[in-house]
Each structure stands twice: as structure tokens, then as C-alpha cells.
N, C-alpha and C positions, 0 to 999 in steps of 0.2 A: 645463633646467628639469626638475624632478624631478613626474613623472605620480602622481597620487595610486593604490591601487590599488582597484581594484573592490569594493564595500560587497554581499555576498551573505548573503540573508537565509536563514537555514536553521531548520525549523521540525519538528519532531516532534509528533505530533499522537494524539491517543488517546482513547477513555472507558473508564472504569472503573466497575466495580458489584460492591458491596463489594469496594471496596480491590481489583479486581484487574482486569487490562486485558478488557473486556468487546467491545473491536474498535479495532486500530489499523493505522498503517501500516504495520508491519511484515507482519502476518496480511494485511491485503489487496492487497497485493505479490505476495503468495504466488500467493493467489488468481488477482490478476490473470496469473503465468508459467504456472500451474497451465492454465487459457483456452487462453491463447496459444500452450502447449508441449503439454498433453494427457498431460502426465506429472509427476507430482510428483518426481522421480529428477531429469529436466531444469530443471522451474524451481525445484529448490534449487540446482540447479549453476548458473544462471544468477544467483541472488542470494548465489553465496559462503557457503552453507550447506551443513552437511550432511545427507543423506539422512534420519536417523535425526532432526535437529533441525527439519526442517519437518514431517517425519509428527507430533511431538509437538506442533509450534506450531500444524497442523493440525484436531489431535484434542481440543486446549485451545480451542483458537475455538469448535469445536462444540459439546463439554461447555457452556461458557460459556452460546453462546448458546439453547442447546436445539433447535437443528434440523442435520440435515445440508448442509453448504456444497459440499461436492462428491461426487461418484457413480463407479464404475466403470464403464467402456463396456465393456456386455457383450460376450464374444466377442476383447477387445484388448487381452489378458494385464493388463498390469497400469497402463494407462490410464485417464484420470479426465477428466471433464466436471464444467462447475461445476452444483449443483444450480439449480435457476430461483430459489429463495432464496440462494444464495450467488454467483447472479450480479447478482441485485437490491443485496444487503450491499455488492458489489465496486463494485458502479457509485455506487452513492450515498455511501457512503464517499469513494472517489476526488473525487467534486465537491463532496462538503464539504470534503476537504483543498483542492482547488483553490482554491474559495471561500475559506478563511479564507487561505491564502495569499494571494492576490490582495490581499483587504482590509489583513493586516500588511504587507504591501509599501509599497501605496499610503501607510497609517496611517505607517511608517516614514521614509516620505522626508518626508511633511510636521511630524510631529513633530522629526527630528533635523536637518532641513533636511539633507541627504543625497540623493545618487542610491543607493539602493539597489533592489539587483535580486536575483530569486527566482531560487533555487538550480538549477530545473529537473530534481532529480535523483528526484523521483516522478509524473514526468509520460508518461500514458499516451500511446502513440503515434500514437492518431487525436485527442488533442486537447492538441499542439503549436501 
């Protein structure tokens, strides 16, 4: 008997203001390696970007939103913390991606009558 394959739901998620992405998951990915690694150098190399393509996707988030997202640790060459607003953005971001995840998962298998299951592939590591 032949096994049906796995129904995974994959979701991109974003706001925009006028017309242009105003904080998605791309940017807060970032963010979040940016935390985690304390270098922007490392968490674009963690997300298969390059150096010169996160400091842009970086410096656009800001412009965007009008405040700085992340800071240099004084004294640690060229080191970066997120700012207390960019660590706010990153948090609350992330649980409203989880959130509407969750919800189109659920909404998906009772609509298509389906087992479908979330992709798992922007899920922070303390809230697996």
C-alpha cells in the first residue's frame, strides 16, 4: 500500500506600508541570528546570505521603521546587540508568525479535511 506524503504547510508572512515590506520574516530572522550570534557577519552566514545583503536588509528595516533595531557593543570590534526596540519587534513578530501559523494549520486540516502539519522552519529555539 502506497503511504500518502506529508501535507506541510508553509506560510510567509509580512506587513507592508506603502507598498513596501514594513517588517517581515525575513528581517526578523535576521534579528533573531543577529541575538543569538552577536554578529551580523555570523547570522547572515547562518541564513545563506550575504554579508553585504543583510547589512542592506538591516539598514532597510530601520529606515522603514524609524528607530534603531540593533547597536554596537562597545569595545567588541564589530559586534552588535539587538536594541531593546528591536528586541521587542523580534519577539512579537516571531509570536504573531507563530500565531497565524498555528491558526492556518489548524483552519487547514479542518477545511481540506487533511492532516496537515507546519513546516517548522521559523521556529525559535526556546519555543519548539
Amino acid at each position: 500500500m502506497k503511504r500518502n506524503p506529508e501535507i506541510i504547510l508553509r506560510l510567509r508572512v509580512w506587513l507592508e506600508q506603502e507598498d513596501q515590506t514594513y517588517i517581515g520574516i525575513g528581517s526578523t530572522l535576521l534579528l533573531q541570528q543577529v541575538e543569538k550570534l552577536g554578529s551580523l557577519r555570523k547570522a547572515a552566514e547562518a541564513l545563506g546570505m550575504s554579508y553585504r545583503r543583510a547589512w542592506g536588509k538591516l539598514k532597510s528595516a530601520e529606515e522603514r521603521i524609524g528607530k534603531p533595531l540593533v547597536e554596537k557593543t562597545k569595545g567588541k570590534g564589530q559586534r552588535f546587540n539587538l536594541s531593546p526596540y528591536g528586541k521587542e519587534v523580534m519577539e512579537e513578530f516571531l509570536q504573531f508568525y507563530l500565531d497565524v501559523e498555528e491558526y492556518a494549520t489548524k483552519r487547514a486540516t479542518e477545511v481540506l479535511g487533511m492532516d496537515v502539519t507546519k513546516s517548522g522552519e521559523f521556529y525559535r529555539d526556546d519555543m519548539e
